[in-house]
Kinemage of the C-alpha trace (Angstrom):
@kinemage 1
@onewidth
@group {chain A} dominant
@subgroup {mainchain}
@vectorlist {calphas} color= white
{ca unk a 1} P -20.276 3.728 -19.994
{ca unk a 2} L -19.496 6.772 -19.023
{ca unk a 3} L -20.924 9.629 -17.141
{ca unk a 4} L -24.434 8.245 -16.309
{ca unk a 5} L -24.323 6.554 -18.775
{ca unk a 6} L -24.356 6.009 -16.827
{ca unk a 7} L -27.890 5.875 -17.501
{ca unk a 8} L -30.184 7.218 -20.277
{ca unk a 9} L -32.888 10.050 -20.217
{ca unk a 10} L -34.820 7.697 -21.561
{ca unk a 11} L -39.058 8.066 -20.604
{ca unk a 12} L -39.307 4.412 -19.960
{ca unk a 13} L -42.505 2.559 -21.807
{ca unk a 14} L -43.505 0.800 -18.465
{ca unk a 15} L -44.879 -2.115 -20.320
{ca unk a 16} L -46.220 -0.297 -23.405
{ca unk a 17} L -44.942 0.099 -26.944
{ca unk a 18} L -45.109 3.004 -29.259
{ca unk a 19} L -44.286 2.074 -32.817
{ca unk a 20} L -43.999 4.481 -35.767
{ca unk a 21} L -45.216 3.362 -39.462
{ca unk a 22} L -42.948 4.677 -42.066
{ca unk a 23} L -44.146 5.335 -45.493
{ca unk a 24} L -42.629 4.017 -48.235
{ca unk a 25} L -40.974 6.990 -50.295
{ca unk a 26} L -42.301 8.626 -53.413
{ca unk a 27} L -41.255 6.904 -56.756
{ca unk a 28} L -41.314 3.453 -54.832
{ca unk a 29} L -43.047 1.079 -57.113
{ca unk a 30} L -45.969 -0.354 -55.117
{ca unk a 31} L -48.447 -0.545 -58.705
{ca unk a 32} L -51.513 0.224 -56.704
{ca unk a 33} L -53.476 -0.491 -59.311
{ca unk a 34} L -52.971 -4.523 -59.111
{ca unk a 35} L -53.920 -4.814 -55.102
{ca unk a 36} L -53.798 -8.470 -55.583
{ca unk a 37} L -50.094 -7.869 -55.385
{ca unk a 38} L -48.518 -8.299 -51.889
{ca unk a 39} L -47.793 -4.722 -49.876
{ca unk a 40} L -44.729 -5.434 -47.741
{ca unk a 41} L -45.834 -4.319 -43.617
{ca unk a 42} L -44.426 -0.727 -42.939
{ca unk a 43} L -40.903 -0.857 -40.960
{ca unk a 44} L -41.573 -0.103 -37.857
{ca unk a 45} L -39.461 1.660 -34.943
{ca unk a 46} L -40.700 0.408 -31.120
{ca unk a 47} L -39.470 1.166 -27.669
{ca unk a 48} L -40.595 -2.532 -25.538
{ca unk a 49} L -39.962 -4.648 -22.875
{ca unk a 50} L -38.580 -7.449 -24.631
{ca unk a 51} L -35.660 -9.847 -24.357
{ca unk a 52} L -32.386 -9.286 -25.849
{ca unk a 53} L -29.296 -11.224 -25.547
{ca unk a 54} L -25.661 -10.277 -25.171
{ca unk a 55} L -24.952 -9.234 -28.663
{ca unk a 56} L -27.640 -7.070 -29.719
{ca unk a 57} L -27.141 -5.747 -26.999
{ca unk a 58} L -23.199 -5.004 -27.232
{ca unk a 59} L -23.438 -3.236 -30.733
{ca unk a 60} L -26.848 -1.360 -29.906
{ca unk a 61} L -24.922 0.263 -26.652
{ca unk a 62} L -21.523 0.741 -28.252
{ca unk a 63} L -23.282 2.560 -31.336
{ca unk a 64} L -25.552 4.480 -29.481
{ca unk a 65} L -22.875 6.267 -26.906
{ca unk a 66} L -20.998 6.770 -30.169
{ca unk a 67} L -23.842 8.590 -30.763
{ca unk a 68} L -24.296 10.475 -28.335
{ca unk a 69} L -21.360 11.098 -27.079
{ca unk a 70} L -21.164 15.051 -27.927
{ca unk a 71} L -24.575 15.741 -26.826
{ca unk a 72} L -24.500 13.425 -23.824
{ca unk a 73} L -21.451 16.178 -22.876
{ca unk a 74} L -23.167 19.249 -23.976
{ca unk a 75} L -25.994 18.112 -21.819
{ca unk a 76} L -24.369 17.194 -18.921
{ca unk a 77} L -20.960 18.037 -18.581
{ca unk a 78} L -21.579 20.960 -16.682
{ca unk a 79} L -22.697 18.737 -13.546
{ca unk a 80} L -20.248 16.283 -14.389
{ca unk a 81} L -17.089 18.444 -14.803
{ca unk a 82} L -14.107 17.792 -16.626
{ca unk a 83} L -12.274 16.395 -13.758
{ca unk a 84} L -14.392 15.407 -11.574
{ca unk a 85} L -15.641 12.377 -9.732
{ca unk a 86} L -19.449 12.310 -8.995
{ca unk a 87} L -20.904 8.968 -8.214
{ca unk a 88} L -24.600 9.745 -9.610
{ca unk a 89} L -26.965 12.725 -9.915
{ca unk a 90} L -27.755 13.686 -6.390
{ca unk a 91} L -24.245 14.801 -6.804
{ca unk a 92} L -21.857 12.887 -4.159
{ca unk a 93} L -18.344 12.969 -4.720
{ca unk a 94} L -15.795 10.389 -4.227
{ca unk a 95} L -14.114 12.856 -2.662
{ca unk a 96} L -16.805 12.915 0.189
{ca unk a 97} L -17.263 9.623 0.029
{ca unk a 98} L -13.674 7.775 -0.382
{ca unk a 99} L -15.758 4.390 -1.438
{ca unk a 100} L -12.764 3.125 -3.328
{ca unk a 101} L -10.405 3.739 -0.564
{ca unk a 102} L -7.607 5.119 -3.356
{ca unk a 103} L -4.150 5.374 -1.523
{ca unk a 104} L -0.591 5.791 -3.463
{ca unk a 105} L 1.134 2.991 -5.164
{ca unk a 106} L -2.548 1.193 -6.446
{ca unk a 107} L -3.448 0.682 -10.186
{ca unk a 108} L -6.669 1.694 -10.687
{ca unk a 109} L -8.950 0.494 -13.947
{ca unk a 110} L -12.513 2.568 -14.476
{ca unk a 111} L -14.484 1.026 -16.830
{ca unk a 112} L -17.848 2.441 -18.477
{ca unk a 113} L -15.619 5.367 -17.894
{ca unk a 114} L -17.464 7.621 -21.025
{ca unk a 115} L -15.393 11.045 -21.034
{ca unk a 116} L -12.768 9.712 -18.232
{ca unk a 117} L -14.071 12.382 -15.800
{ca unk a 118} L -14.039 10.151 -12.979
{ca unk a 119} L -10.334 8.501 -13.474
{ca unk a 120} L -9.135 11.924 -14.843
{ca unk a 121} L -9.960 13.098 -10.994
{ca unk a 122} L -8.041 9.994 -9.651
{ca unk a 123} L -5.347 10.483 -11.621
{ca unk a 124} L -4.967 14.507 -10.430
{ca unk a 125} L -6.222 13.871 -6.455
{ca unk a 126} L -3.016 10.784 -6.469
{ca unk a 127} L 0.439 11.489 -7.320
{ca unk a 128} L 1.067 8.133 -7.232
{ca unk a 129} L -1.702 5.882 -8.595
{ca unk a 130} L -1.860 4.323 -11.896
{ca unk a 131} L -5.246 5.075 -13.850
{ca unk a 132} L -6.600 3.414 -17.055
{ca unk a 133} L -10.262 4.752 -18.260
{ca unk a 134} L -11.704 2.340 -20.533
{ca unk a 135} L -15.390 2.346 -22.438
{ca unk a 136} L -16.559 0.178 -25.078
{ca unk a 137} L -17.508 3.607 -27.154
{ca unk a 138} L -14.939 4.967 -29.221
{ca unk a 139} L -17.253 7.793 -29.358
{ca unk a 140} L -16.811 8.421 -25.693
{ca unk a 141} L -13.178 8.002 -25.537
{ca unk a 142} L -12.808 10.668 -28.252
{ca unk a 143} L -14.560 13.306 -26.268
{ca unk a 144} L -12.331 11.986 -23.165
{ca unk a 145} L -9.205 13.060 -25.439
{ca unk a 146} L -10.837 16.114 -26.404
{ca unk a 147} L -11.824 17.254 -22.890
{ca unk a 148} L -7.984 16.465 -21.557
{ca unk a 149} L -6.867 18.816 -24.438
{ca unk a 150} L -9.284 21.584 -24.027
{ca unk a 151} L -8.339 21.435 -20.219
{ca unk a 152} L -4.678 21.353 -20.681
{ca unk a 153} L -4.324 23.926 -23.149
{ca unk a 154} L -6.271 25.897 -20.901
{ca unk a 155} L -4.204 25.695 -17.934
{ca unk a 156} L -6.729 23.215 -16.212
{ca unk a 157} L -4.218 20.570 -15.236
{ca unk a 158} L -6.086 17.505 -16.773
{ca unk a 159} L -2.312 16.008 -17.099
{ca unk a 160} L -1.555 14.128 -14.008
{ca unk a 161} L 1.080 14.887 -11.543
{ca unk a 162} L 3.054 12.292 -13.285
{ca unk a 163} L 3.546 14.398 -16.694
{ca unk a 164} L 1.516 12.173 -18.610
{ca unk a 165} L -1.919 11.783 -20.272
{ca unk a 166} L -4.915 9.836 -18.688
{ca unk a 167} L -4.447 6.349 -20.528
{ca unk a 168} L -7.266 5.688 -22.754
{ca unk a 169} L -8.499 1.974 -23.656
{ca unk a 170} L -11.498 0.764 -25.421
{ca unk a 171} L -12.623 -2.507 -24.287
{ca unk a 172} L -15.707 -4.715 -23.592
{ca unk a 173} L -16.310 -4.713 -19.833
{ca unk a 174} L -17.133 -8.326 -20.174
{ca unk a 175} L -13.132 -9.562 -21.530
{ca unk a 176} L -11.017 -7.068 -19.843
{ca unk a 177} L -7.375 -7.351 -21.533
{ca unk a 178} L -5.334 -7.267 -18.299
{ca unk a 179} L -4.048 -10.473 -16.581
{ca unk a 180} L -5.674 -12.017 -13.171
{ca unk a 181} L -4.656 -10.108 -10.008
{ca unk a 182} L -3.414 -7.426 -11.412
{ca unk a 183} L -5.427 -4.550 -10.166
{ca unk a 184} L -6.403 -3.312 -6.842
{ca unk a 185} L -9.553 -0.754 -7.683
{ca unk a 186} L -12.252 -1.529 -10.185
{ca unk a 187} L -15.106 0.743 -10.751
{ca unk a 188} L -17.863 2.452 -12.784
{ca unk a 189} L -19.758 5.123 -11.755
{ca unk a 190} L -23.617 4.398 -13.912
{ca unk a 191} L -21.262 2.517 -16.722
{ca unk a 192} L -21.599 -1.053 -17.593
{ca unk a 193} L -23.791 -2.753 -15.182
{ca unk a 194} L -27.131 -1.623 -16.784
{ca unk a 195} L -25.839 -2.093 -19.936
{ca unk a 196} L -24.671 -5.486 -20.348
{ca unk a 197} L -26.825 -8.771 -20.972
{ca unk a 198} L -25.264 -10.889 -18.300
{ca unk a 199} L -24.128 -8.444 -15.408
{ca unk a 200} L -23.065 -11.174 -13.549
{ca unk a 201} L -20.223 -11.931 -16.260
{ca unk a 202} L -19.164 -8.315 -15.532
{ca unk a 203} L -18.535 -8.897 -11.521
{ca unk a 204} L -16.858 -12.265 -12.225
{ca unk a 205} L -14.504 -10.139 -14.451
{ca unk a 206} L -14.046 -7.820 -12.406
{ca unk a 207} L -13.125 -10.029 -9.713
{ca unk a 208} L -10.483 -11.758 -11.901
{ca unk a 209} L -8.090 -9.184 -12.567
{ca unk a 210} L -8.751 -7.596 -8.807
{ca unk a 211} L -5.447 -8.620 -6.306
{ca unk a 212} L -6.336 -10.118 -3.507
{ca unk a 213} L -7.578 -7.435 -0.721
{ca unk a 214} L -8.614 -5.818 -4.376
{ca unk a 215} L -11.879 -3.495 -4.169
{ca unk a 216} L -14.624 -3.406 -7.066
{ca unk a 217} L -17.298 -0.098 -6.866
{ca unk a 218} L -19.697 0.371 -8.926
{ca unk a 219} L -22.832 3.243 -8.801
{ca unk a 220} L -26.009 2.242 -10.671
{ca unk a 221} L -29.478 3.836 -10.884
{ca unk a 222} L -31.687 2.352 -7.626
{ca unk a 223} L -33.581 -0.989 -9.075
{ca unk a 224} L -36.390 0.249 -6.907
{ca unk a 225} L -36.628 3.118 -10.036
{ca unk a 226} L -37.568 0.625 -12.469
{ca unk a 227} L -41.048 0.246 -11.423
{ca unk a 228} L -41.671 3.970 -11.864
{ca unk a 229} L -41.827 6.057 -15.060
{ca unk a 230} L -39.284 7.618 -15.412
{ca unk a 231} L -40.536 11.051 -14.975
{ca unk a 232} L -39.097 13.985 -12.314
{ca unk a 233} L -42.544 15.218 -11.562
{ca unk a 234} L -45.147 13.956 -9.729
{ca unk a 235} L -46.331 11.077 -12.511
{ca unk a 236} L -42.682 9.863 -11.450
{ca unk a 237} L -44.092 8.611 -8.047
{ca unk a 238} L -46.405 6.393 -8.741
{ca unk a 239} L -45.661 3.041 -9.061
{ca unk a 240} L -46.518 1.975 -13.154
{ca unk a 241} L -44.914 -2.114 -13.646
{ca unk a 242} L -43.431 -4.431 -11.202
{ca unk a 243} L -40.083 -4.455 -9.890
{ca unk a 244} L -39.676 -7.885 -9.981
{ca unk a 245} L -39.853 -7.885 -13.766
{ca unk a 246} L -36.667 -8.073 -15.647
{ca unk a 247} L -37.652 -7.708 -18.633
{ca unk a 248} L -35.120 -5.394 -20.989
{ca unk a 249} L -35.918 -2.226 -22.267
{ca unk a 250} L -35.312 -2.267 -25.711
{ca unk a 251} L -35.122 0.370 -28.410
{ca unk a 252} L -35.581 -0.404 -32.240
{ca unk a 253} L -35.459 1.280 -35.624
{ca unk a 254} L -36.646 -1.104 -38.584
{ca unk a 255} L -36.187 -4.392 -36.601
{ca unk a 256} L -32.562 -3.650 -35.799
{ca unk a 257} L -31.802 -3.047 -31.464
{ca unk a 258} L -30.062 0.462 -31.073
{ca unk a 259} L -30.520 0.756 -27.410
{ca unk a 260} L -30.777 -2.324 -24.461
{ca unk a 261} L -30.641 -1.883 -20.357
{ca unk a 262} L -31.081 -4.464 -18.428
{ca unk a 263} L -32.638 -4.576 -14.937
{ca unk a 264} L -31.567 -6.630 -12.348
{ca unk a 265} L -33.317 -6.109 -8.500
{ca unk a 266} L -30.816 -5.287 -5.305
{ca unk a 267} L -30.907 -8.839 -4.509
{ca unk a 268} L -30.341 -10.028 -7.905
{ca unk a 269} L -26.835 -7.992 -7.722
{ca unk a 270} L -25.639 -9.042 -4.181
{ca unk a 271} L -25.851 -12.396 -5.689
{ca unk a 272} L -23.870 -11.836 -8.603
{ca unk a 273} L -21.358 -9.868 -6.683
{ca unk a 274} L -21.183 -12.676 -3.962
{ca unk a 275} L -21.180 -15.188 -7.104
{ca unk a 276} L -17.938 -14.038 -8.225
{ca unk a 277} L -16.227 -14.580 -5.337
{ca unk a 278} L -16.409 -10.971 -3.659
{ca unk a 279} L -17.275 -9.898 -0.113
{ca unk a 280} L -20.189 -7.222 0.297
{ca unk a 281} L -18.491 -4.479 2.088
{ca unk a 282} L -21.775 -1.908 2.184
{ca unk a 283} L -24.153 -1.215 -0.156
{ca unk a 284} L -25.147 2.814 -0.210
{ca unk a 285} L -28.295 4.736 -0.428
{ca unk a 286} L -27.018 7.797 -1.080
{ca unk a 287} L -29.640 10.494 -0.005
{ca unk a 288} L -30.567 13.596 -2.102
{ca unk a 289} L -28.684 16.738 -0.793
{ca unk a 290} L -30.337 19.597 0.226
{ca unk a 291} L -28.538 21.857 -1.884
{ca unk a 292} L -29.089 19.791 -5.163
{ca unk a 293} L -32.188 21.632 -7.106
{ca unk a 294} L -30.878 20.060 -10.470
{ca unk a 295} L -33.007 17.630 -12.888
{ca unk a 296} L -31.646 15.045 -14.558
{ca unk a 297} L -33.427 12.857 -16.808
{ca unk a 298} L -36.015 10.909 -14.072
{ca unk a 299} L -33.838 12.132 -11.275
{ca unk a 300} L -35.218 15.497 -9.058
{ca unk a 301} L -34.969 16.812 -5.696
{ca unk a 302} L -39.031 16.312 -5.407
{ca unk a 303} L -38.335 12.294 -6.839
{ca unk a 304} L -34.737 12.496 -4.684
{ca unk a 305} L -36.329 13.324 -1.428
{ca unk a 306} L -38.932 10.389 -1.530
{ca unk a 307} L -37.305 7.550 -3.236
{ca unk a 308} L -33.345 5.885 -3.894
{ca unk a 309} L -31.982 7.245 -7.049
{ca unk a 310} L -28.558 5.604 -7.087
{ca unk a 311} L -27.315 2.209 -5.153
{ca unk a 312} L -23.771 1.743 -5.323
{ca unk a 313} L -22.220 -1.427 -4.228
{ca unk a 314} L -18.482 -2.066 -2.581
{ca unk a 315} L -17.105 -5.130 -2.792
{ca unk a 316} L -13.932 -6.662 -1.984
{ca unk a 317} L -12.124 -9.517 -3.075
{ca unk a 318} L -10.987 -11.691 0.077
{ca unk a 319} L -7.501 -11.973 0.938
C-alpha cells in the first residue's frame, strides 16, 4: 500500500510487549466502597508478536493507511515525489533500473499503489501504456487524486500523454477485479506483500490476471531486517530475535488489531512466487548509494552500507 507503505516507521518490539493501562474516567461508577464488587481489568493497548489471521488483518491495514494517509505524505513525499517511481528508500528508480521492462502497447496494474506516485510516473514516461493504481485505502487513493490535482493545476503534467487522469481503483490485492490474462505488468513497490496474512494468495493472484510472458515486481523491506530493531543508529545492528520467526507484528488498542505485517524469510517468498506458477527472473539487493544521506524510519546510510534494506523480486509468468 502505497509509498513504503510500503512499510511502517514502526520501532519494532523484537519479542517484547509494551501495554498501556487506561483509567477508567471520572464519574464512572466503580462504588469503591463495596470492594467485594468485581473491578473490570483496565483496557489495554499492546504492540506483540502474535498471530493474526487474514481479516484482522485486512481492516487493521485498510484503517490505518486511511489514517495516515496525509501524514504518511507530509512525511515523505518529498523523497517520494509526486511523479515519481522509487523502488525503496536507498532511493533507486525504475528509471535506473527498468525491472518491469515497460514498453508501449502493455497494461500495467500497480497495486499497494498508496498516492499513485509510482504508476503516475508510468503513465507520464509511456505514451502508450495503460496504467491502473489500485490500494485497498480509500484514504490513500484520496491523496492520489489530490496530488494529480495539485500537480496539474500547477503545470506539473500529472495528466498523461493520453489527456486523461491516472485511473484510480480501490481493491483488495488478494481478489483483483480484472479477468485472467489480462495484464502484462504487475507490481508494488513496499505495498501489499508485508501486509497481507497469506502473501502467497497475493502471487497466485497476481499470476492469474498476468498474460502469458506477463511480469510481476514487487520491492519489499529485506527479511534479513526483521531480526534487527528497527533503529537507524547503531542499536539497529545488532541482531535482537530470530529471523526464522514469523511471528506477526501486531498493534492493538482495547483488544481490537489496528496494525498487522507479516514476515515471511527470502526463501519463504521464492516459494510462493514459484508456487503460483511464476519463473524467478532475479531477485535484487539493491545497495545503498553513496549520495543517499537520508533516514527513513529503520533505514540509514550507516544501517544501508552494512546490511539489505530492500529485496525486490521479478518474476515472470512462462509463456
Amino acid at each position: 500500500m502505497g509509498g513504503y507503505e510500503r512499510t511502517s516507521d514502526r520501532m519494532r518490539p523484537d519479542g517484547c510487549t509494551h501495554t498501556l493501562l487506561v483509567r477508567p474516567h471520572e464519574g464512572q461508577n466503580l462504588r469503591d466502597a463495596d470492594q467485594s464488587l468485581p473491578v473490570d481489568p483496565p483496557v489495554t493497548d499492546e504492540v506483540a508478536r502474535r498471530p493474526v489471521g487474514g481479516d484482522e488483518t485486512r481492516a487493521a491495514n485498510r484503517a490505518w493507511w486511511d489514517g495516515e494517509a496525509e501524514d504518511y505524505y507530509a512525511e515523505h513525499g518529498a523523497f517520494l515525489g509526486d511523479a515519481a517511481f522509487v523502488w525503496g528508500p536507498e532511493g533507486w528508480t525504475e528509471a535506473e533500473l527498468d525491472l518491469l521492462e515497460v514498453r508501449d502497447g502493455m497494461t500495467v496494474l500497480e497495486i499497494g499503489a498508496g498516492a499513485g506516485q509510482c504508476s503516475r510516473w508510468l503513465s507520464r514516461a509511456h505514451a502508450d501504456v495503460r496504467v491502473v493504481a489500485s490500494d485497498l485505502s480509500m484514504g490513500m487513493l484520496r491523496m492520489a487524486r489530490r496530488i494529480e490535482s495539485k500537480t496539474s493545476d500547477a503545470g506539473g503534467g500529472a495528466v498523461a500523454p493520453s489527456g486523461r487522469a491516472l485511473p484510480l481503483l480501490q481493491c483488495d490485492g488478494l481478489a483483483l477485479p480484472f479477468a485472467d490474462a489480462t495484464l502484462d505488468r504487475v507490481f508494488t513497490a513496499y505495498g501489499v506483500v508485508p501486509f497481507v496474512a497469506d502473501s502467497a494468495a497475493a502471487f497466485r493472484e497476481a499470476a492469474r490476471v498476468l498474460r502469458p510472458g506477463g511480469r510481476l515486481v514487487f520491492s519489499t523491506s529485506h527479511p534479513v531486517r526483521w531480526a534487527f530493531p528497527d533503529d537507524p543508529g547503531p542499536d539497529g545492528l545488532t541482531v535482537t530475535s530470530s529471523y526464522f520467526d514469523r511471528t506477526p507484528y501486531v498493534e492493538s488498542e482495547a483488544g481490537v488489531v489496528t496494525y498487522a505485517e507479516h514476515h515471511r524469510t527470502v526463501g519463504d517468498l521464492v516459494r510462493q512466487v514459484v508456487g503460483a506458477g511464476l519463473v524467478l527472473v532475479d531477485l535484487v539487493e539493491p545497495e545503498w548509494p553513496a549520495g543517499n544521506e537520508a533516514t527513513w524510519g529503520g533505514w540509514s546510510p550507516l544501517r544501508g552500507r552494512l546490511l539489505p534494506g530492500t529485496l525486490i523480486v521479478v518474476a515472470d509468468r512462462a509463456g
